[in-house]
VEXKOL-948809 format. One line per field, with one value per atom (N, C-alpha, C, CB): residue in three letters; residue number from 1; x, y, z. Coordinates in steps of 0.001 Angstrom, whole numbers. Glycine has a CB too. Example, Ala and Ser with C-alpha at 12.3 -4.5 7.8 and 13.67 -1.06 7.14 Angstrom:
! residues 2
type = [ALA,ALA,ALA,ALA,SER,SER,SER,SER]
seq = [1,1,1,1,2,2,2,2]
east = [13190,12300,13200,11308,12850,13670,12900,14084]
north = [-5690,-4500,-3300,-4473,-2250,-1060,30,-598]
up = [7800,7800,7800,9046,7080,7140,7870,5725]
This chain:
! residues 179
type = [UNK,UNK,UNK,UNK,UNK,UNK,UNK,UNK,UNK,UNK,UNK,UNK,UNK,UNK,UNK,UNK,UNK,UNK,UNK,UNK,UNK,UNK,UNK,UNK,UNK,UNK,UNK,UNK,UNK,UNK,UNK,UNK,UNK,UNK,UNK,UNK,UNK,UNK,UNK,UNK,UNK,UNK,UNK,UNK,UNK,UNK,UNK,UNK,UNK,UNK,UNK,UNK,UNK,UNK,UNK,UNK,UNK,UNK,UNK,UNK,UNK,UNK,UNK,UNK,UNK,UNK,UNK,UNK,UNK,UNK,UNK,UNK,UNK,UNK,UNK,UNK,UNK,UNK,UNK,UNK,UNK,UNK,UNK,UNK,UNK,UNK,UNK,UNK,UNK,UNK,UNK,UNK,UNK,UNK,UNK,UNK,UNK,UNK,UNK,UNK,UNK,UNK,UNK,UNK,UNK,UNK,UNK,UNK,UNK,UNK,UNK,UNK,UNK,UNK,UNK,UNK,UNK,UNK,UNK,UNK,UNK,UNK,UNK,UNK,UNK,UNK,UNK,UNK,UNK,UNK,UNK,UNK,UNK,UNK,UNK,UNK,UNK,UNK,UNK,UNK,UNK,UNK,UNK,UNK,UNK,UNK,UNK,UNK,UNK,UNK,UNK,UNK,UNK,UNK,UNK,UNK,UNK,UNK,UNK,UNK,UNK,UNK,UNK,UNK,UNK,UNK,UNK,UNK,UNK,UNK,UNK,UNK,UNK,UNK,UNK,UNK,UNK,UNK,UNK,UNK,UNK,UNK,UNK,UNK,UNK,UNK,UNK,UNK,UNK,UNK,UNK,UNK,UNK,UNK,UNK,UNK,UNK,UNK,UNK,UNK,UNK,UNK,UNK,UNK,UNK,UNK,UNK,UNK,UNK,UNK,UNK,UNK,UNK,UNK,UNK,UNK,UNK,UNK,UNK,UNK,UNK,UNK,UNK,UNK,UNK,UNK,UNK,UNK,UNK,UNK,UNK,UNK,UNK,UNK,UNK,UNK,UNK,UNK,UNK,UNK,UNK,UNK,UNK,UNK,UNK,UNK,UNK,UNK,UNK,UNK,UNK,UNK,UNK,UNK,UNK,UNK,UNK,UNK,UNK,UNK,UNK,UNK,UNK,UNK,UNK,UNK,UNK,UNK,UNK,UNK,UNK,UNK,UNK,UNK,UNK,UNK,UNK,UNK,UNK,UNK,UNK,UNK,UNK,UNK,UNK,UNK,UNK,UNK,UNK,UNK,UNK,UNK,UNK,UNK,UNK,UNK,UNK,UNK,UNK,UNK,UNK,UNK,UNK,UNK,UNK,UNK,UNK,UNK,UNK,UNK,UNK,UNK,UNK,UNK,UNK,UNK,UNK,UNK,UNK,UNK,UNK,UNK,UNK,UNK,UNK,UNK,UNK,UNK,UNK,UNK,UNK,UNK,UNK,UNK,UNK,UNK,UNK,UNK,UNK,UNK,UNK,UNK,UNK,UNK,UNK,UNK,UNK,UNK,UNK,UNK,UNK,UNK,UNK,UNK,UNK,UNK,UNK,UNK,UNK,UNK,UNK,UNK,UNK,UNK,UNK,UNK,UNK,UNK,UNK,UNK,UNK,UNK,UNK,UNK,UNK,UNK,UNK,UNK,UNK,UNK,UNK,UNK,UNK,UNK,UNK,UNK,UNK,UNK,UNK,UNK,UNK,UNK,UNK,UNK,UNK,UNK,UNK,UNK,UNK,UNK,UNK,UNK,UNK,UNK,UNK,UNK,UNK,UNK,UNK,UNK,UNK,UNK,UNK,UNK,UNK,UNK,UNK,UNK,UNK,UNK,UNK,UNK,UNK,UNK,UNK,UNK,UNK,UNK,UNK,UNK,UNK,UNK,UNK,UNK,UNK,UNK,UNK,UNK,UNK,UNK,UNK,UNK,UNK,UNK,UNK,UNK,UNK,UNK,UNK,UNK,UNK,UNK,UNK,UNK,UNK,UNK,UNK,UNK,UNK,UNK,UNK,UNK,UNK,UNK,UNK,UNK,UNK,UNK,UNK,UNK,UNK,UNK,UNK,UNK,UNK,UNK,UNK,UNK,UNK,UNK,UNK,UNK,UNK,UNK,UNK,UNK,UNK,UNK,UNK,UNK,UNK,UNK,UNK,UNK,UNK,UNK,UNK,UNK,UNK,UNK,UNK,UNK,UNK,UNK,UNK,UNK,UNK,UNK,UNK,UNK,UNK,UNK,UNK,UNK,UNK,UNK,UNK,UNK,UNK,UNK,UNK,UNK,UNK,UNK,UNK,UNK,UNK,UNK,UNK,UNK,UNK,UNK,UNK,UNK,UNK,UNK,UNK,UNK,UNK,UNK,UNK,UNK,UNK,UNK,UNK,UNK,UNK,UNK,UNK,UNK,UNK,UNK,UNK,UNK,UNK,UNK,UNK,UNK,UNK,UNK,UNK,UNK,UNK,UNK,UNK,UNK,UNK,UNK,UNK,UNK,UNK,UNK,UNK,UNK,UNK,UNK,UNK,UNK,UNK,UNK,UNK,UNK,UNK,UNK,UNK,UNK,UNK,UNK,UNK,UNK,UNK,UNK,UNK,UNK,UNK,UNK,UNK,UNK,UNK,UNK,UNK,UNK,UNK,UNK,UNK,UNK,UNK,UNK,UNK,UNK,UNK,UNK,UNK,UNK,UNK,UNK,UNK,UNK,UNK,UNK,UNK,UNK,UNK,UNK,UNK,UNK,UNK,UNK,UNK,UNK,UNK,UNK,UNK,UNK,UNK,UNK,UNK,UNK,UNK,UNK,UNK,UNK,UNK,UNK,UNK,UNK,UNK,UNK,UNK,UNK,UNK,UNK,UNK,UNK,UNK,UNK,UNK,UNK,UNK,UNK,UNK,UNK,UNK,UNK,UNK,UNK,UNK,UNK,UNK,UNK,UNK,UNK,UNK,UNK,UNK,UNK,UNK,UNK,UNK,UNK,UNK,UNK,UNK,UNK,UNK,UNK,UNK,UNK,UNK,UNK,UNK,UNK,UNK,UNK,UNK,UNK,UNK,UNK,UNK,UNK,UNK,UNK,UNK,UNK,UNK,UNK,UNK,UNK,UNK,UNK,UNK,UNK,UNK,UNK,UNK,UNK]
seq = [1,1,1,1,2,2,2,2,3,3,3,3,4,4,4,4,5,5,5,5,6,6,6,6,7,7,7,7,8,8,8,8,9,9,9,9,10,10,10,10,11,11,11,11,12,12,12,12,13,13,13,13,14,14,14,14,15,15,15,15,16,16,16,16,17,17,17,17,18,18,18,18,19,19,19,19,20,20,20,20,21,21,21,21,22,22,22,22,23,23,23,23,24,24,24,24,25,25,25,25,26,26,26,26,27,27,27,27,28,28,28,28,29,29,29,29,30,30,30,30,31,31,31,31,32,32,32,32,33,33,33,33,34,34,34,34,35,35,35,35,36,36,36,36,37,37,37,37,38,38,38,38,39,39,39,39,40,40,40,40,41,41,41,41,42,42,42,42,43,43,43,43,44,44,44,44,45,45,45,45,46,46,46,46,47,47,47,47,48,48,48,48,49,49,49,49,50,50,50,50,51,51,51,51,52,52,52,52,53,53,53,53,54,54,54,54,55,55,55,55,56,56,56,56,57,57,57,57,58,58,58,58,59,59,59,59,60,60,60,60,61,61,61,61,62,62,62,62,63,63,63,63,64,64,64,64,65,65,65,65,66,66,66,66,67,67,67,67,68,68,68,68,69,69,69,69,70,70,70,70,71,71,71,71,72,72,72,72,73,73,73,73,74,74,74,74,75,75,75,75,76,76,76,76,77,77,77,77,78,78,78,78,79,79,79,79,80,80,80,80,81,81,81,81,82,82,82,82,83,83,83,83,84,84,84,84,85,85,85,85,86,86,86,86,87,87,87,87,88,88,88,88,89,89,89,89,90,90,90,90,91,91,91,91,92,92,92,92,93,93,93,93,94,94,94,94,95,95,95,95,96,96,96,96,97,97,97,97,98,98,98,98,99,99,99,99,100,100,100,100,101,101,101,101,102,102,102,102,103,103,103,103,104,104,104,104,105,105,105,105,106,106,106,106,107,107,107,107,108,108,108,108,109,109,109,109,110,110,110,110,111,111,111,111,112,112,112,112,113,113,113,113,114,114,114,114,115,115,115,115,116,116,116,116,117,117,117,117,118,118,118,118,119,119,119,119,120,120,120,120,121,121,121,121,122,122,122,122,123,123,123,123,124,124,124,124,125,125,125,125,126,126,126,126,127,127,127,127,128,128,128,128,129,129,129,129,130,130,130,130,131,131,131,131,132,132,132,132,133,133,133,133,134,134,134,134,135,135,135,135,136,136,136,136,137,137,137,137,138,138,138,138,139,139,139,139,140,140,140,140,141,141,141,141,142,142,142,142,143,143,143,143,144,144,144,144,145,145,145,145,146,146,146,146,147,147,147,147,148,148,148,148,149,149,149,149,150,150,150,150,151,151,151,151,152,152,152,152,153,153,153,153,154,154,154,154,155,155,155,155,156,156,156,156,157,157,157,157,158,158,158,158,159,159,159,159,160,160,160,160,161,161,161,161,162,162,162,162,163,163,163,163,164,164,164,164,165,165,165,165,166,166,166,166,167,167,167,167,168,168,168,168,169,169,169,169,170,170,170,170,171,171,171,171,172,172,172,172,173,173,173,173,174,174,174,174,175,175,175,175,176,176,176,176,177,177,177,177,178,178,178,178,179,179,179,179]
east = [20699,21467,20507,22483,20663,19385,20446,18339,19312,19717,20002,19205,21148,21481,22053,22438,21136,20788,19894,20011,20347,20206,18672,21212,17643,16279,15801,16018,16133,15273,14724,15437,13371,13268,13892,12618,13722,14491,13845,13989,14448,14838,15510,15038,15236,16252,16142,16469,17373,17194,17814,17676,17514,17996,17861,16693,18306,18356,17212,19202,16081,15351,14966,15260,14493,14417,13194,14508,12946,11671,10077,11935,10254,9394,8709,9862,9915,9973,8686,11560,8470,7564,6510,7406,6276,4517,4055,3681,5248,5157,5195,6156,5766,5631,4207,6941,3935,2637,2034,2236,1756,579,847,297,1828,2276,1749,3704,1809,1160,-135,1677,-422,-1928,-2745,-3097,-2731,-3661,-3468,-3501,-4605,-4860,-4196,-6205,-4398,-3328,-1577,-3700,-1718,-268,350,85,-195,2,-640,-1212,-1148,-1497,-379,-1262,394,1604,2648,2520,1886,2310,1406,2839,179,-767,-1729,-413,-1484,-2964,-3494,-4870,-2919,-3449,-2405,-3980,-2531,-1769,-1063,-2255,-127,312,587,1593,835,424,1794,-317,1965,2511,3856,1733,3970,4530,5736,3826,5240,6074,7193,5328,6644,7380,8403,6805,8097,9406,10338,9254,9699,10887,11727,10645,11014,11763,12773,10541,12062,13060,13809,12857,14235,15128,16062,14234,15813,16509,17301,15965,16915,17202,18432,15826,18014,19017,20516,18268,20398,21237,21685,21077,21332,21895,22814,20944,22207,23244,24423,22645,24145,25528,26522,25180,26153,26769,27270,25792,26087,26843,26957,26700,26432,26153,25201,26923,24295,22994,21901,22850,21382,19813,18206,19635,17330,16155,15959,14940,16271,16391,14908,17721,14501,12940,13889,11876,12554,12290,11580,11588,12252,11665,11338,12523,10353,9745,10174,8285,9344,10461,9858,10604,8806,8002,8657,6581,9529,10201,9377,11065,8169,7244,7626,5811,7521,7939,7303,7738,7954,6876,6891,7171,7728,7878,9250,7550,9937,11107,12064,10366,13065,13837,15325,14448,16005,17124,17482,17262,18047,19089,18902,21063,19173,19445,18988,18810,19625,20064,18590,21110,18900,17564,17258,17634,15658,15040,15063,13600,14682,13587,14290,11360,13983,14348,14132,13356,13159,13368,13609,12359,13908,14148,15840,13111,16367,17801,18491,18250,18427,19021,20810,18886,20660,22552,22763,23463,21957,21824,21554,20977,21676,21413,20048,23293,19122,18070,17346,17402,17932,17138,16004,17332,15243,13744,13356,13053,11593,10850,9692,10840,9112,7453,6933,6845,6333,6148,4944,6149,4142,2882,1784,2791,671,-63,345,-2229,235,523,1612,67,2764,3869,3892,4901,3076,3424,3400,1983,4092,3796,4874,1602,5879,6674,7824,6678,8512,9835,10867,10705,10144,10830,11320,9737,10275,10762,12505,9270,12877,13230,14598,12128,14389,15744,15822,15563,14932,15843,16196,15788,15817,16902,18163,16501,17893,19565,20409,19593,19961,20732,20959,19803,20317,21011,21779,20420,21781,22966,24245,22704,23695,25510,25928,25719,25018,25849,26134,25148,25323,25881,27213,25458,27648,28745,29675,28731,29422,30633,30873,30365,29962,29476,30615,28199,31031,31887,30238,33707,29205,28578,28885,27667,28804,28959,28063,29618,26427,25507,24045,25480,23439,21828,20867,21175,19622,18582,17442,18575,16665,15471,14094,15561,13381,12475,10900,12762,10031,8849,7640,9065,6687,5551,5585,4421,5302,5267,4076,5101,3218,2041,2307,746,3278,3484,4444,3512,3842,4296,4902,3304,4442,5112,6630,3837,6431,8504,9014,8865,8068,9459,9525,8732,8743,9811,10718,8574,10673,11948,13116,11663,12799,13964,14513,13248,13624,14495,14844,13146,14211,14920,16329,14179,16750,17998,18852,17922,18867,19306,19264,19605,18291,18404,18083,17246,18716,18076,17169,19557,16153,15071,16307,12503,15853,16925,15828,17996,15406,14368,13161,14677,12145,10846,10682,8862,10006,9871,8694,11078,7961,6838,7427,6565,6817,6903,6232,5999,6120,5586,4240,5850,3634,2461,1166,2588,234,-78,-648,-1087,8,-595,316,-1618,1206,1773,3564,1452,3761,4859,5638,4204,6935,7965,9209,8885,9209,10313,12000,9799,13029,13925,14972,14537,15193,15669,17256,14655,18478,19534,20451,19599,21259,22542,23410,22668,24815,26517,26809,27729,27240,27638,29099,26975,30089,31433,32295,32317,33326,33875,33955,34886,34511,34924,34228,35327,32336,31745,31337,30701,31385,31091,32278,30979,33315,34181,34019,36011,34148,33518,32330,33163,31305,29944,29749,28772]
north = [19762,18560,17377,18354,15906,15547,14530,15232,13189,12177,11151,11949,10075,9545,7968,10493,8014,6565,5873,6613,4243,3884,3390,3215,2994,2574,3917,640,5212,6134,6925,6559,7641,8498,9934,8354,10688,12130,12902,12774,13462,14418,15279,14229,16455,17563,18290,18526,18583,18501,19993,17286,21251,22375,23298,23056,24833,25318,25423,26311,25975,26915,28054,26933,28524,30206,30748,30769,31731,32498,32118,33457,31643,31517,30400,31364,28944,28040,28008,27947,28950,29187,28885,30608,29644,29730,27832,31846,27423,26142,25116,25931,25189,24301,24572,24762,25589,25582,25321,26217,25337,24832,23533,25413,22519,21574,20857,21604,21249,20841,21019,21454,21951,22505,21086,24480,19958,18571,18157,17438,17970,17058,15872,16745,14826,13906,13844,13572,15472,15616,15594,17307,16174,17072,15876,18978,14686,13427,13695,11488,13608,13263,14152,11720,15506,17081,17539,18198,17016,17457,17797,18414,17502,16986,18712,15792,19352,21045,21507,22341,22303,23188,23988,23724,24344,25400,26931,24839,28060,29182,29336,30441,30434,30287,31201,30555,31943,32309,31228,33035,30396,29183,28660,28215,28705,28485,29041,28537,30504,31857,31636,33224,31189,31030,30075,30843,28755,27491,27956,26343,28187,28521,29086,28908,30209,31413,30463,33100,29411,28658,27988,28071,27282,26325,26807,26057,28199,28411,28904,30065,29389,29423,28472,30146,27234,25946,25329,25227,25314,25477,26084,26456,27131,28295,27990,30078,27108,27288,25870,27791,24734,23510,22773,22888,23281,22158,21424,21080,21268,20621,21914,19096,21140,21697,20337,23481,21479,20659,20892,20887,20313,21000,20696,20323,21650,21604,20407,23311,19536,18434,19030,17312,18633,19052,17804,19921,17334,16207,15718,16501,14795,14952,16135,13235,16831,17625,19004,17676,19677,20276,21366,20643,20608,21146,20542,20910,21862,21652,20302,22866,19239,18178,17933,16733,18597,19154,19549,18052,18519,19028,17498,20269,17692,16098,17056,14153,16421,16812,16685,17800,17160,17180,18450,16640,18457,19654,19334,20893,19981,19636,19567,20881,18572,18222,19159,17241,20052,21459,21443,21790,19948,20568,19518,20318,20011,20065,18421,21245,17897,16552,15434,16230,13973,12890,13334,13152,13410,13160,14307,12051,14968,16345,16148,16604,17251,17017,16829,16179,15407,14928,15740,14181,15031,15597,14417,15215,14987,14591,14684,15300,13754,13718,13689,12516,14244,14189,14201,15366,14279,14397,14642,13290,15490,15490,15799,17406,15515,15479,16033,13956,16366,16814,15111,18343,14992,13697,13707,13789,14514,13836,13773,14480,13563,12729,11514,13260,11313,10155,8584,10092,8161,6533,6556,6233,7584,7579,7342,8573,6960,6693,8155,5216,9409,10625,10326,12068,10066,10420,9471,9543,8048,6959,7735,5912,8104,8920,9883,9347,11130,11780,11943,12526,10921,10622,9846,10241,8701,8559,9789,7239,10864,11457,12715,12041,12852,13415,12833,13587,11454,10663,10744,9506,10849,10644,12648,10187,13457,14812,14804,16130,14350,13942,13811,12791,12874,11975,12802,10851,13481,14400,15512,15063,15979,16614,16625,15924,15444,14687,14570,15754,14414,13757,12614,13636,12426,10707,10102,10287,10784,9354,10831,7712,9875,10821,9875,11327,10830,10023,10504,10220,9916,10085,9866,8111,10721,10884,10710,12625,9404,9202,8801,8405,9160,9019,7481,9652,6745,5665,4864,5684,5509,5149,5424,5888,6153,6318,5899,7448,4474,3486,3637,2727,4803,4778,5745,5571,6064,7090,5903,8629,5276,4016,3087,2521,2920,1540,2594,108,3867,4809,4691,6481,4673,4997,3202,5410,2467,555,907,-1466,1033,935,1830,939,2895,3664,3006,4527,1755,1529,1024,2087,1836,2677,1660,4040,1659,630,1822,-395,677,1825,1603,986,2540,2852,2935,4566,4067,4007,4772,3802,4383,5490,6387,4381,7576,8274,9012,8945,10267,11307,12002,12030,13103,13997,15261,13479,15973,17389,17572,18119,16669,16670,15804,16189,16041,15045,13758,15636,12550,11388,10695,11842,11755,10539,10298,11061,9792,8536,8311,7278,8855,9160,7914,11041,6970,6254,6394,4860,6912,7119,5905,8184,6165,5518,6035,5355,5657,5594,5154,5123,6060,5574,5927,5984,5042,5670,5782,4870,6927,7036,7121,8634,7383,7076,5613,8583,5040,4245,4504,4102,5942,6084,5934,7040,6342,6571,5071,7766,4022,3110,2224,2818,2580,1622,2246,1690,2968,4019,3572,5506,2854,2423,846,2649]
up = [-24665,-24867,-24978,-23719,-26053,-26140,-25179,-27688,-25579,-25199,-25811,-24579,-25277,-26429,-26367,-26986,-25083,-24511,-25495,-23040,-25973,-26781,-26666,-27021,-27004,-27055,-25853,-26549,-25248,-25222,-25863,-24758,-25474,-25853,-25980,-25603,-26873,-27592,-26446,-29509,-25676,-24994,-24995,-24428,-24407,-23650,-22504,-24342,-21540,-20469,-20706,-19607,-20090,-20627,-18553,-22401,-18286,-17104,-17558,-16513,-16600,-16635,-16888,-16244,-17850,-17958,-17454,-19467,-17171,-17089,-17414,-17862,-18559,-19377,-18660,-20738,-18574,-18109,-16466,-18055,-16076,-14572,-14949,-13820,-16507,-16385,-17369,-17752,-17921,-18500,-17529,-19437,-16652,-15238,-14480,-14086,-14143,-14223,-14917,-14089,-16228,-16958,-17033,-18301,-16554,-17035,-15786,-17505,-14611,-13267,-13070,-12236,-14057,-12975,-13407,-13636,-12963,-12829,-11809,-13685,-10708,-9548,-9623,-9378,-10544,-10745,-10823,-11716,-11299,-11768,-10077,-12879,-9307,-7576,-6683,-7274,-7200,-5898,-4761,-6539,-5317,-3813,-3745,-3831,-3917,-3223,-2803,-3998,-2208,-1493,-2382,-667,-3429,-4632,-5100,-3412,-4820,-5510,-6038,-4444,-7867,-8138,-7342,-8714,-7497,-6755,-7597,-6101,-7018,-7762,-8222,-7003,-9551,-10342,-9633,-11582,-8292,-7913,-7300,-7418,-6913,-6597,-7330,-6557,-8834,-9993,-10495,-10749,-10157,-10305,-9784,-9768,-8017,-7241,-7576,-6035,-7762,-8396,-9660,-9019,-10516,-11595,-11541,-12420,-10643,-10458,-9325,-9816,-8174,-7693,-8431,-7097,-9181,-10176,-11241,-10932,-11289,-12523,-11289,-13995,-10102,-9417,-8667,-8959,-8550,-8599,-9653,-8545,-10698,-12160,-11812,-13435,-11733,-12048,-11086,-11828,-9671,-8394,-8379,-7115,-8646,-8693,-9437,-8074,-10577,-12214,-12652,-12402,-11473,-11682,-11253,-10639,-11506,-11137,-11559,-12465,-11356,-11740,-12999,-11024,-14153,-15536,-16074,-16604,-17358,-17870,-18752,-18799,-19082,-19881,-20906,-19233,-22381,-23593,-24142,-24492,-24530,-25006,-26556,-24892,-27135,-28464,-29540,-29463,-28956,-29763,-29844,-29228,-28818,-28268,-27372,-29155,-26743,-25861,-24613,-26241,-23400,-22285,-21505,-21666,-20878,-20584,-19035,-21418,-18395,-16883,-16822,-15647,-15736,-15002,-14219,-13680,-14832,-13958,-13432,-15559,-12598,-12181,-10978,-12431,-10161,-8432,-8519,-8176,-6891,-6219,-4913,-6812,-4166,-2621,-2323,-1591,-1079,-82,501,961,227,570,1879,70,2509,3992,4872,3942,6416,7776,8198,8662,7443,7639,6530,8297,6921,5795,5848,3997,4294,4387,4016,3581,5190,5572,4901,7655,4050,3511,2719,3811,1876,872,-714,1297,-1569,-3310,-3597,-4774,-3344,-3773,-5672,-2767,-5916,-7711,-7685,-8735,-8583,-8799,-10246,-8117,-10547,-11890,-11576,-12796,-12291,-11996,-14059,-10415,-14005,-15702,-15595,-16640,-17028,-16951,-17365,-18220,-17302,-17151,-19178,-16273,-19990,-21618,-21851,-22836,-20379,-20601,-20063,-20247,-19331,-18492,-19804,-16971,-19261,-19861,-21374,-20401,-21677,-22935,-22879,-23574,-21471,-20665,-20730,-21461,-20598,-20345,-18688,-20631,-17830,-16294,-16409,-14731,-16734,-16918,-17674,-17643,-18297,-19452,-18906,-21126,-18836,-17868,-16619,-17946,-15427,-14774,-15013,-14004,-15700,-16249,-17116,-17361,-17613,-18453,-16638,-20398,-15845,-14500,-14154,-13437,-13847,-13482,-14051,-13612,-15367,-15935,-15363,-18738,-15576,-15096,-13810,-15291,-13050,-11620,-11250,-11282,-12244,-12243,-12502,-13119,-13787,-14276,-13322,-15725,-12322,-11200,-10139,-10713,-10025,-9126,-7983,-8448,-7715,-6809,-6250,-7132,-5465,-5065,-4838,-4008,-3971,-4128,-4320,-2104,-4358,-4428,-3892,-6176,-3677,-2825,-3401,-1202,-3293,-4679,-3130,-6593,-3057,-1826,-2630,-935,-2000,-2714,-2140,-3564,-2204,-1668,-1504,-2473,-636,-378,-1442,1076,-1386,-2700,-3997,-2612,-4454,-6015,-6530,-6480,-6939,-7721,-9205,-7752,-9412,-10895,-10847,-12163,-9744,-9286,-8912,-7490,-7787,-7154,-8706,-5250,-9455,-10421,-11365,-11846,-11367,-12095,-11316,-12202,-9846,-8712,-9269,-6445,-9215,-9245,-10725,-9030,-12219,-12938,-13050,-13735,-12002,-11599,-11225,-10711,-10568,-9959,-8401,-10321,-8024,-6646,-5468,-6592,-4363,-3274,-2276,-2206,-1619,-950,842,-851,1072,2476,3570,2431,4169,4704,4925,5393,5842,5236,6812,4613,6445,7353,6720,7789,7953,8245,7315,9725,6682,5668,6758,4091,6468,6580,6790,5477,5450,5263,6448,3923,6885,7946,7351,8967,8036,7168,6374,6243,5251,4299,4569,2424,4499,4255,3040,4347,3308,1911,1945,2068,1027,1530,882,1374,1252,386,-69,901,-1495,-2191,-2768,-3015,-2403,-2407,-3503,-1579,-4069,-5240,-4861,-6619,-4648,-5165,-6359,-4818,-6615,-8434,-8295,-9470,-7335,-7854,-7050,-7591,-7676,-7253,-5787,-7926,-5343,-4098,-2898,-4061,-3092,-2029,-2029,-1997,-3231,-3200,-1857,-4691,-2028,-1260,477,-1988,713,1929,2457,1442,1486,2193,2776,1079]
């Protein structure tokens, strides 16, 4: 499905397939790409699992972390929701995300396809999402503000040392009047 937000870029946001593991890997394997996942590739086994999550997130709740097809129709990472993984931060929550490969950065893919999650969100029936970010990476938090998003609050991560601050949306009328 592309996109069809007006002054974005041509996108497509598609499930994950198989294939999709070893393109996320090659699409990550940069130190830059992994700064604020603990700065190392991760092995391609990781990716299986992800993708094979991912496509059973789809099937179960309508979202997922979908691959990003660039306008070339080369894989350029991964944008989408799916429930908050881990034991700390905002346990419960639908956490949106993006991680791109570095010869996407700077073309407004991360920017489009989180708005093109949002609107499935929506159709989703979701009501709010929380977008979780390294306190130092400045180029997710101005995607999370051009979202919309207000920052809520920051907390310890997992990792020793860094500092994730989360950033908050209501997407339907209802959770809006409730808050």
């Amino acid at each position: 499905m592309s996109t069809v937000l007006p002054g974005a870029p041509s996108l497509q946001l598609r499930v994950p397939t198989d294939e999709d593991a070893l393109a996320w890997h090659r699409a990550f394997d940069d130190p830059e790409v992994m700064k604020f996942f603990g700065g190392v590739p991760e092995e391609i086994s990781l990716y299986e699992e992800l993708t094979a999550r991912q496509r059973r997130f789809d099937a179960e709740l309508g979202y997922c972390l979908w691959t990003v097809l660039g306008e070339d129709g080369e894989v350029a990472g991964f944008a989408g929701a799916q429930p908050w993984p881990r034991d700390f931060g905002p346990v419960g929550e639908i956490e949106i995300g993006w991680r791109l490969a570095r010869s996407a950065w700077g073309r407004g893919y991360a920017t489009a396809a989180a708005r093109l999650t949002l609107e499935r969100l929506r159709a989703a029936g979701v009501e709010r999402v929380v977008a979780v970010i390294d306190v130092a990476n400045e180029r997710s938090i101005a995607v999370a503000r051009r979202l919309g998003m207000e920052r809520a609050e920051t907390f310890s991560t997992s990792r020793p040392g860094q500092e994730a601050v989360c950033y908050r949306l209501t997407l339907t009328d209802e959770a809006r009047a409730q808050a």
